[in-house]
N, C-alpha and C positions, 0 to 999 in steps of 0.2 A: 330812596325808594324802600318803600319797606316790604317785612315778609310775606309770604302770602298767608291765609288762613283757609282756603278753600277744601275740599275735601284730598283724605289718602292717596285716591284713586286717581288724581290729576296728571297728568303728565306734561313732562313742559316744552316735550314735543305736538304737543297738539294743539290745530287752531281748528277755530268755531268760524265757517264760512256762513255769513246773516245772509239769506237770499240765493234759490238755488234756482236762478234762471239760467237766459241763455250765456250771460257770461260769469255767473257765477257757483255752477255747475263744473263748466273747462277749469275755473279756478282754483275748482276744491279738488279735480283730479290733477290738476298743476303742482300743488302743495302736498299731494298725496305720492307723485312720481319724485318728488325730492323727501323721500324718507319721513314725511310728517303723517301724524293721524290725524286725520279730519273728522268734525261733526260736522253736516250739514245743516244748515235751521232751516226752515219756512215754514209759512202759515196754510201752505195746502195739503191736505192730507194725503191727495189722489201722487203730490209730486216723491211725497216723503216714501208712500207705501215703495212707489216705481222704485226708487233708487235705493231699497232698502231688500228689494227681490234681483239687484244687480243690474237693470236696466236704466236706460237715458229716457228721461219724457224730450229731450233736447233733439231736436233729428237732423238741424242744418249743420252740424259740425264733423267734418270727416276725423276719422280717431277716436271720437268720444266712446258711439255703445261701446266698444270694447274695452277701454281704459274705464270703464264706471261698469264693466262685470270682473274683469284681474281684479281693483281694489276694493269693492265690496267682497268677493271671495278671499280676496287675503287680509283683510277684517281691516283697513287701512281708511275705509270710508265707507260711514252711516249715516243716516239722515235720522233726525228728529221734529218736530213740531214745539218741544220744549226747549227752544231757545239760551234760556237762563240757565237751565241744566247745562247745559252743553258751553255758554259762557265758562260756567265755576269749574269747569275741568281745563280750559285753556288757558294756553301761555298768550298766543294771539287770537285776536278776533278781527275778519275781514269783513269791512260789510258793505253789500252791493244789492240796497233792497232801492226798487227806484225812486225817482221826484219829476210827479208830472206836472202839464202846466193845463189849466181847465178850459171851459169855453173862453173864458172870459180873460183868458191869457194870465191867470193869477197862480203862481206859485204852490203846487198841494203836497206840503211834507206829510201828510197824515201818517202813510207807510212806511216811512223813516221815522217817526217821531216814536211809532208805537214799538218800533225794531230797536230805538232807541233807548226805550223807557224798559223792554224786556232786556236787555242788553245791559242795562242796569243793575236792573236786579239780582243778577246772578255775578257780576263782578266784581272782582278779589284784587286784592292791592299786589301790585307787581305785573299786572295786565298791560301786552300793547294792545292798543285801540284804533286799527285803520279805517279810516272810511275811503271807499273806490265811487261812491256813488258821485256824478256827476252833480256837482251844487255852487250857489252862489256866491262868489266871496265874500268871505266871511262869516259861513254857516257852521266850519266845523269848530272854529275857536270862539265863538258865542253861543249860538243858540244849542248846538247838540255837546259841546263842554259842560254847559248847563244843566238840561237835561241829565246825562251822565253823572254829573256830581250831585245833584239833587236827588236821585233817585239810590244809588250807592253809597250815599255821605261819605265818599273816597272825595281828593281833591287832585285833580290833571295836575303833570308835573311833578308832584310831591310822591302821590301815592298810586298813580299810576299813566302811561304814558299815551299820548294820545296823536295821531297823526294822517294827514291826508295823502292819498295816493290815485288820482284820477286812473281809471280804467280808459285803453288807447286802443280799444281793438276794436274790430269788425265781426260781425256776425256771420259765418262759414271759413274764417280763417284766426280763428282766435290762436290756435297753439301756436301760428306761424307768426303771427304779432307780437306774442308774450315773447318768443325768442327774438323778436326783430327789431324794437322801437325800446328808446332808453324808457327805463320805470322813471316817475316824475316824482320823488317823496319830499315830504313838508313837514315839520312838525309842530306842537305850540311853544317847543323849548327846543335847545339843543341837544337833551338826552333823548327826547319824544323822538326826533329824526334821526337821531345815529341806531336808537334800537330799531325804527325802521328800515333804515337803510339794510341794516346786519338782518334784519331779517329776510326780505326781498334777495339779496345776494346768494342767501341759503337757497332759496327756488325757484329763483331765475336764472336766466342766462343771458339777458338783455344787459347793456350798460343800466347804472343808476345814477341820476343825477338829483344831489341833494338841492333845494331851492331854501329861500332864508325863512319861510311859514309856512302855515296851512294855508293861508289866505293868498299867498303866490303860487301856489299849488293847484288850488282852484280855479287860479285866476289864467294859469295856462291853458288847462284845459277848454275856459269857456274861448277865449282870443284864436285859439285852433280850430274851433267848430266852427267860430263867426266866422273868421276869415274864409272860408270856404263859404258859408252862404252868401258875404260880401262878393266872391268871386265869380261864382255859380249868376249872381246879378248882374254883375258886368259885361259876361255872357251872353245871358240873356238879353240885356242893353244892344250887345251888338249885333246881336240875330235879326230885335227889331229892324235896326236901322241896316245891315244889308237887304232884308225883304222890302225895305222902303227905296232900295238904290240898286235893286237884281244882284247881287254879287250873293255871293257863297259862305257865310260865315266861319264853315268846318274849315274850307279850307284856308283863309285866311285864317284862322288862329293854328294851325297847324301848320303854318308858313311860320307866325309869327314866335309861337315857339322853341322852333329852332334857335332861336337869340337864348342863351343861357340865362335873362333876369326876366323872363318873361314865361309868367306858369298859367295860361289862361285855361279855365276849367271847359267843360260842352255845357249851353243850351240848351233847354228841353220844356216840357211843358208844367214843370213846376217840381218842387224839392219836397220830397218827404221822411220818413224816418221817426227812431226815438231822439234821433241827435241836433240833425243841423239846423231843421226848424224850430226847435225847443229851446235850446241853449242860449241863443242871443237873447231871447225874454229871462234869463239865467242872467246875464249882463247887463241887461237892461236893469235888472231889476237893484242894483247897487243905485242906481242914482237918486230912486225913493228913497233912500237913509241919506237922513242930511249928516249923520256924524262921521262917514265915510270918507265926505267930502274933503278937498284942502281948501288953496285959497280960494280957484275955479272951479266951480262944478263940474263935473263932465256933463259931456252934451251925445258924444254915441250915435250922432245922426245917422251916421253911416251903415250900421245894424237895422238902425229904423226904417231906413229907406229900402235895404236889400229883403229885408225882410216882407215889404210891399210889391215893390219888382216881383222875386220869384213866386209869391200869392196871385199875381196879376197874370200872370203866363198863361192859365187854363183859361181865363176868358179870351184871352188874345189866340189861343187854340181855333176858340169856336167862331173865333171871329175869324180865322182863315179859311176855318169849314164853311162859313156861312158865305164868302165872298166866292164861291165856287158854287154853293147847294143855291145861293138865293136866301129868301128867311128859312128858318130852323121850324118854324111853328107847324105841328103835327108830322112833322119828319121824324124817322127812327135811327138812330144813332149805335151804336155797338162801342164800347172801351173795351179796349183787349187788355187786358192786368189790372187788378185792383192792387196789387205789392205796391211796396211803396220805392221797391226797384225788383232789377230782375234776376229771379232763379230762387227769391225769399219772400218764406211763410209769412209775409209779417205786413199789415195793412197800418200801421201806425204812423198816423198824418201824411197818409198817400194824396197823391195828388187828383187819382183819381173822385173820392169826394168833390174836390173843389170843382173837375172837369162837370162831373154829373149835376153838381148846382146850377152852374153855367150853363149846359145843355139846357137842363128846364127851364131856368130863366129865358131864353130863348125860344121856349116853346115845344121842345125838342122832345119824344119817346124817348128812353134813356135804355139799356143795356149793358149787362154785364159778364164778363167770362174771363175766369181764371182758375186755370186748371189745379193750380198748386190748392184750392180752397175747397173744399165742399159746398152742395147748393145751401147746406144748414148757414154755414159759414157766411155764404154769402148774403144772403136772406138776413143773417142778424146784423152783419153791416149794414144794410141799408137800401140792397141793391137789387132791381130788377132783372133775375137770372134769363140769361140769354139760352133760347130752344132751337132747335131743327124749324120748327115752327115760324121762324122768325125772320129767316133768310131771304125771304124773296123781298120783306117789305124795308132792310135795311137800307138807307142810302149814303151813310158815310160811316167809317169806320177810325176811331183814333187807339193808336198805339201806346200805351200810359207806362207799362212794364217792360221792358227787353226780356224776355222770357225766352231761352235759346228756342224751345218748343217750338213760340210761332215763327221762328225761322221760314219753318215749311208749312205753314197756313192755308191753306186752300181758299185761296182769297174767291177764286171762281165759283164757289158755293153764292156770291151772291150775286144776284142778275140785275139789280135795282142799284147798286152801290157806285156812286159815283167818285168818292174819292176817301183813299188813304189817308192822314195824316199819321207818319210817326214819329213821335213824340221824342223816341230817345235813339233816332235815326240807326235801330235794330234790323229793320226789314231788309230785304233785295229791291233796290226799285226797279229792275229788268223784270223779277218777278209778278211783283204787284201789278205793274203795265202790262204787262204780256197778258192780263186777263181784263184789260177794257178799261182799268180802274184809273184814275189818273192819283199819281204818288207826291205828295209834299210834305218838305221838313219843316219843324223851325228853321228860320235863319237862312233858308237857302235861296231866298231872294225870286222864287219864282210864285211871287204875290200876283195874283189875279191885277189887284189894284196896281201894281207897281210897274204891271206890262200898259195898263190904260192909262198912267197919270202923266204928266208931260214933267220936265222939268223940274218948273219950280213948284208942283206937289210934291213930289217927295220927299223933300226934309219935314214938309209938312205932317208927314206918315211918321216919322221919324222921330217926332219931340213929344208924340204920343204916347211914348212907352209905358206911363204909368195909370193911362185910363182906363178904364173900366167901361169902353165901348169900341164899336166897330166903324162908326162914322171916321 
């Protein structure tokens, strides 16, 4: 590896955090609380000014404002917008800028590429280079090795080291993750990952476990999120088919749990997030490269079909609405939570979209109310904001978010409302009943149709699971 040439002023305690969201914000005060000085990059100025006058534009993380006002005051962490600068002073560079997938389910590195190609230009030989951002295998030892070398005319391996480390946290408990779940590091050589490893060890506290590339790095990360939404399906799967046969789905998989090889996730009315709907299209998307392949393609049905199931949930919602209301057509509906779970700011690939298609598909007034959001907020989602106004003429209500808030709902506000559904079996249903309303879950088998069908309809109901109808 050779010397560096970078400027005087460089320190080889400091790393250059690429992307100062929600997790990579916690991360720059992570590496800041282990004796490093941080730059922070991004491309928005409103994040850089914030974190540069000592405050969090971050609000779901407990710990944070105050760790990002100590280490801006004791000059341990700044934020820049000049990227490059802030490369050519680093020993390390972390980058956690993200990779989303479009309407059209297609892969958009645009904001990696460009984090990329900045990231370039300011790199000096002797550089480690991690990527945290979740991506597909084989993105960090081809296409952004590439980039990196083309833009720096440094060469990975030789002249500077290069390595993948999936980020494994949740958003409101990031610092407790970073301590709790082993680091996953990969590199594209064996010096690439031991200078990773050595460095992770410096400001972490979690195990580390090295893997034999980047591309088995990546590839853990994506087989962790799938399996979860593969799960999450199966769930779902059985909810159907108790509501087809009266039984109880919760508590059967809470029976069945107790057997120590048996980790069955809850049912609800559809998965959303940055992560577990995203990522299997991340996996999926290997099998478009034929040089990937061995002697078998992969085939991955299994992502493709979980990934249909939990999209399919929200219609199979309104179709439990509608087996109770009658047709949908000019009926007013209310979604309680636009998140895309409950207690978080965060609407990305909520299920409640998919609910609110469905609705109108069906005919259905459509409404919406989530406290965590402002009416602007919601308004530019998409969504028809729910008023005082609106109460008398609502006739069903579904539950999209567990929001502890509507714990205590005042479900009695509406006099028209004939049925609850919640979604991510949040509510009280002593509660909800006690005000007229009659209360249903997924999965809990007290299907309108299921009490009228004889016998041998019900498997019939059963092997439905994947339509996209109410018949």
């Amino acid at each position: 590896m050779q010397n560096r040439s970078c400027a005087a002023d460089r320190l080889s305690s400091t790393v250059a955090v690429v992307g100062l969201g929600k997790i990579g914000l916690p991360l720059a005060i992570q590496f800041a609380q282990h004796d490093r000085r941080v730059i922070g990059c991004d491309i928005d100025p409103a994040v850089v000014d914030t974190i540069n006058t000592g405050q969090a534009h971050v609000q779901e993380e407990p710990e944070l404002a105050a760790a990002v006002a100590s280490a801006v005051a004791s000059g341990t962490l700044s934020a820049t917008l000049v990227t490059s600068e802030a490369v050519c002073q680093a020993a390390v560079v972390v980058v956690i800028v993200p990779v989303a997938i479009d309407a059209q389910r297609e892969i958009d590195f645009q904001a990696l590429d460009a984090a990329t190609i900045a990231i370039g230009e300011g790199l000096q030989p002797g550089t480690l280079v991690i990527y945290e951002t979740t991506l597909p295998v084989g993105t960090t030892s081809s296409r952004l090795r590439r980039l990196l070398e083309r833009v720096s005319h440094l060469q990975a391996g030789r002249d500077f080291y290069l390595a993948y480390s999936p980020e494994r946290v949740s958003s409101g408990s990031i610092f407790r993750d970073l301590r709790t779940y082993p680091k996953i590091v990969g590199g594209i050589d064996e010096q690439s990952t031991a200078a990773a490893v050595e460095f992770y060890r410096s400001v972490l506290d979690a195990d580390i476990m090295p893997m034999a590339s980047t591309d088995e790095a990546e590839f853990v990360k994506l087989i962790e999120t799938t399996y979860r939404d593969v799960n999450i399906a199966l769930a779902n799967e059985y909810a159907r088919f108790a509501d087809a046969r009266g039984l109880d789905v919760v508590a059967a998989i809470s029976a069945a749990n107790t057997q120590p090889y048996s980790h069955i996730h809850s049912p609800g009315v559809g998965v959303g997030g940055h992560c577990i709907p995203v990522y299997p299209y991340f996996l999926l998307a290997g099998i478009e490269d034929p040089s990937s392949h061995g002697p078998l393609p992969p085939q991955l049905t299994l992502p493709r079909s979980a990934r249909r199931v939990n999209d399919a949930m929200a219609e199979y919602a309104v179709c439990r609405v509608e087996e109770i209301l009658g047709t949908l057509a000019r009926q007013s509906v209310l979604i309680l939570g636009v998140a895309y779970r409950g207690d978080v700011h965060e609407a990305a690939f909520t299920s409640a979209q998919l609910l609110q298609d469905a609705l109108r598909e069906h005919g259905a007034t459509v409404y919406a109310d989530d406290p965590l959001f402002s009416d602007d907020e919601l308004h530019a989602l998409g969504y028809t904001l729910f008023a005082p106004e609106h109460e008398s003429e609502v006739r069903a209500i579904i539950v999209q978010a567990g929001h502890r808030v509507y714990q205590e709902y005042d479900f009695a506000r509406f006099p028209a409302c004939r049925v609850v559904l919640d979604g991510r079996r949040a509510m009280d249903r002593e509660r909800v009943e006690a005000c007229g309303i009659r209360y249903v879950a997924i999965g809990d088998g007290r299907s309108t149709k299921t009490q009228r069908a004889n016998a041998q309809e019900a498997p019939v109901l059963a092997e439905r699971g994947g339509q996209h109808s109410c018949d």
